[in-house]
C-alpha positions in Angstrom: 7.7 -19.1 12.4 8.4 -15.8 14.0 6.5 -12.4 12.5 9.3 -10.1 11.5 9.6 -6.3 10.1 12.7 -4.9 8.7 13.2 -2.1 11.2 15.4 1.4 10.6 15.3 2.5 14.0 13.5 3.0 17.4 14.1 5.4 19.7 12.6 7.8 22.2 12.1 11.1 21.7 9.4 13.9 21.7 6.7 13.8 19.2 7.1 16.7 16.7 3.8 16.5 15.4 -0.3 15.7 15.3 -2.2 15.9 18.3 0.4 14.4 20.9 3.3 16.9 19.7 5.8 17.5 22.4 4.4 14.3 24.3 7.4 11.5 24.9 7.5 9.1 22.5 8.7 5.9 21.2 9.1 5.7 17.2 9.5 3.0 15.6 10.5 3.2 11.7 9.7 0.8 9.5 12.0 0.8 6.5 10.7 1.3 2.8 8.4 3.1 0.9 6.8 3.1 -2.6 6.1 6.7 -2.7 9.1 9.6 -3.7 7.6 13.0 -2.4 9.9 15.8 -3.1 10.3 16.8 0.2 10.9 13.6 2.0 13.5 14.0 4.9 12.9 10.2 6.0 15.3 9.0 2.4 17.3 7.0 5.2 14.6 4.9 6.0 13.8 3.5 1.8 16.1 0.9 1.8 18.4 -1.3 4.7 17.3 -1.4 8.1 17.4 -4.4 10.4 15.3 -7.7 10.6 13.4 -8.0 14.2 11.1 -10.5 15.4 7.9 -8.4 16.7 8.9 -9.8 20.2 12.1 -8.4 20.3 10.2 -5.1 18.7 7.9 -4.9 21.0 10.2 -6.2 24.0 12.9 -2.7 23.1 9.6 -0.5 23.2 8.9 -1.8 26.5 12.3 -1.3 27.9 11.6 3.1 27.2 8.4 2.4 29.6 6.8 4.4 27.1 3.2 5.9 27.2 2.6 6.5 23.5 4.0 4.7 20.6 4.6 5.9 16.9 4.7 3.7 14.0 6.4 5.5 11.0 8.5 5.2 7.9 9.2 5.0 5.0 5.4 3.6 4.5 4.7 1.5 7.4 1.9 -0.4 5.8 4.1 -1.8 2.5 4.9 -3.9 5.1 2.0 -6.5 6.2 3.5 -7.1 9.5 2.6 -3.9 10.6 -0.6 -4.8 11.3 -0.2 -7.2 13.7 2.3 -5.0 15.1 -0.1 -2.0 15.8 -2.6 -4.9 17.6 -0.1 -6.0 19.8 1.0 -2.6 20.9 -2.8 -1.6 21.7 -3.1 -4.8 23.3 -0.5 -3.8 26.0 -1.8 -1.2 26.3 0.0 1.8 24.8 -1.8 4.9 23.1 -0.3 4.2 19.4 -0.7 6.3 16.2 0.6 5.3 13.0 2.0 7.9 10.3 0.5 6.4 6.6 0.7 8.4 3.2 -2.6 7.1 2.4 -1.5 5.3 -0.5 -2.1 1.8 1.1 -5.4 1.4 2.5 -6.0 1.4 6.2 -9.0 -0.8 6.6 -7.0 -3.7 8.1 -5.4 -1.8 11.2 -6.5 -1.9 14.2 -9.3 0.8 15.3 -7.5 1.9 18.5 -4.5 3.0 16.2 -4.9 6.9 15.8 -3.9 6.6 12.0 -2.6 9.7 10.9 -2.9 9.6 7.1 -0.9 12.5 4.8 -2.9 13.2 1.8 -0.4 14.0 -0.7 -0.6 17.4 -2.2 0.1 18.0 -6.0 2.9 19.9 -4.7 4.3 16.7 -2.9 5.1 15.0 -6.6 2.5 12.0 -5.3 -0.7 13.1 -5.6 -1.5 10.7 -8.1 -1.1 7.9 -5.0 -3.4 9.1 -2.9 -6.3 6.2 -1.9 -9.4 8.3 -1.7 -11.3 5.4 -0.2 -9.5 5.3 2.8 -11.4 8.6 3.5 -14.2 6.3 4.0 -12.6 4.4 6.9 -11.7 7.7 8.9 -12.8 7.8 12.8 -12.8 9.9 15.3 -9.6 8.7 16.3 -8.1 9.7 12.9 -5.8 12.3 11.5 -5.8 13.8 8.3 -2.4 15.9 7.3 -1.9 18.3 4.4 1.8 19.2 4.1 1.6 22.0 1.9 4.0 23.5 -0.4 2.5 26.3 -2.0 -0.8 28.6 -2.1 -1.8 26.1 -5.0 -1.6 23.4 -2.6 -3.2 25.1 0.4 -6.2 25.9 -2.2 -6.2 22.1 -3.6 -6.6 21.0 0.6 -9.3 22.9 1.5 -11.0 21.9 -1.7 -10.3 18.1 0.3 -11.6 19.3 3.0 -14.8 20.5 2.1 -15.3 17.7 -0.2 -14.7 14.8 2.1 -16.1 16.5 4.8 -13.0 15.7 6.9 -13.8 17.7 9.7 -16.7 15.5 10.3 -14.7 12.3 9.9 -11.1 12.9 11.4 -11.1 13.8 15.1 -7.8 16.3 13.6 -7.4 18.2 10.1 -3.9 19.0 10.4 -2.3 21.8 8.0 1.5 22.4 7.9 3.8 24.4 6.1 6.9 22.5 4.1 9.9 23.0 5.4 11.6 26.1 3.8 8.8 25.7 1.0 6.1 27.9 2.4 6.5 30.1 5.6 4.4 29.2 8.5 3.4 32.7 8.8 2.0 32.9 5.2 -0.2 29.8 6.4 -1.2 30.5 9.3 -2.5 33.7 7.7 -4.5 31.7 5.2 -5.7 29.9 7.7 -7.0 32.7 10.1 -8.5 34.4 7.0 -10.6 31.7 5.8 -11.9 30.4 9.3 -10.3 26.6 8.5 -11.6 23.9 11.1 -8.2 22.7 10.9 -4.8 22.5 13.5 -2.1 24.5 12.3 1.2 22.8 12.7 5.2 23.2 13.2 7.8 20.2 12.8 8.8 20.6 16.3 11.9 18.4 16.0 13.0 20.5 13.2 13.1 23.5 15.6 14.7 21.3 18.7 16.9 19.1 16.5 17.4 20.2 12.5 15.9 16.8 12.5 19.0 14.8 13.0 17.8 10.9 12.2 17.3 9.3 15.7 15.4 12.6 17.4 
């Protein structure tokens, strides 16, 4: 029998974020999620979606001639198909990431995948989910992403940071402001002040696109 995913939607687009931003790319977003942060703009993506055989996945990626590929949700990992999903796509020989709330651990997936896991903040409303173990698992290859909501929140991520050492572990740290939550000039400031080994960050399709579903 066929592996299938329930799918929300793939498309091509520019990536808005992590270490690729503003690189072509072809997302593909799973649907569902078991987490509820209060500033999720992905709400479309918890429930519906469409059934699809990883071939015809994988054969709709293929048809964008695409040089990087972006797993996202909802939580791509509630879904166990995703992991042979992320081999295949390494397999043919795409650069992939995968976006993770790091509330599902990420020892299974493949270790070409740059896995970019969001540690949620206590301002996110899901702190409580965060899988500390999967700091363990972190390469080189890795992201780490604070979205943070307030000067509580920037305080509680570098207090991360220093504790898991995540400079060490993640080839990125990446900070950004939440959207009309924080302004990005109050944390790039904090940044700059306190020296951070860590890669400030803008939504970029939030400034190209109001982040429209699809861009």
């Amino acid at each position: 029998m066929q592996e299938t995913l329930r799918i929300t939607e793939i498309f091509y687009s520019l990536q808005g974020e992590t270490r690729t931003s503003g690189l072509p790319t072809v997302f593909v977003r799973l649907t569902g999620c078991p987490l509820r942060c209060q500033y999720c703009d992905t709400a479309y993506a918890f429930s519906g979606g469409e059934i699809m055989t990883l071939d015809a996945i994988c054969a709709q990626i293929a048809s964008y001639k695409p040089r990087y590929i972006c797993v996202t949700g909802g939580e791509p990992l509630a879904q166990p198909n995703c992991i042979p999903l992320l081999k295949r796509l390494c397999d043919a020989g795409y650069e992939v990431s995968l976006e993770t709330s790091g509330a599902i651990d990420i020892s299974a997936t493949d270790r070409r995948v740059s896995r970019v896991v969001d540690l949620k903040t206590p301002g996110s409303a899901e702190v409580s989910r965060n899988l500390y173990s999967n700091m363990d698992e972190l390469t080189g290859n890795d992201q780490v992403k604070f979205v943070i909501c307030s000067r509580e929140d920037y305080d509680w991520a570098v207090s991360k940071l220093i504790e898991y050492r995540l400079e060490q572990r993640a080839g990125e740290v990446l900070f950004s402001p939440s959207h009309q939550q924080v302004s990005p000039q109050a944390l790039a400031q904090w940044i700059i002040a306190d020296n951070l080994p860590v890669r400030f960050q803008l939504q970029l399709h939030k400034i190209l696109w109001n982040d429209e579903p699809g861009h």
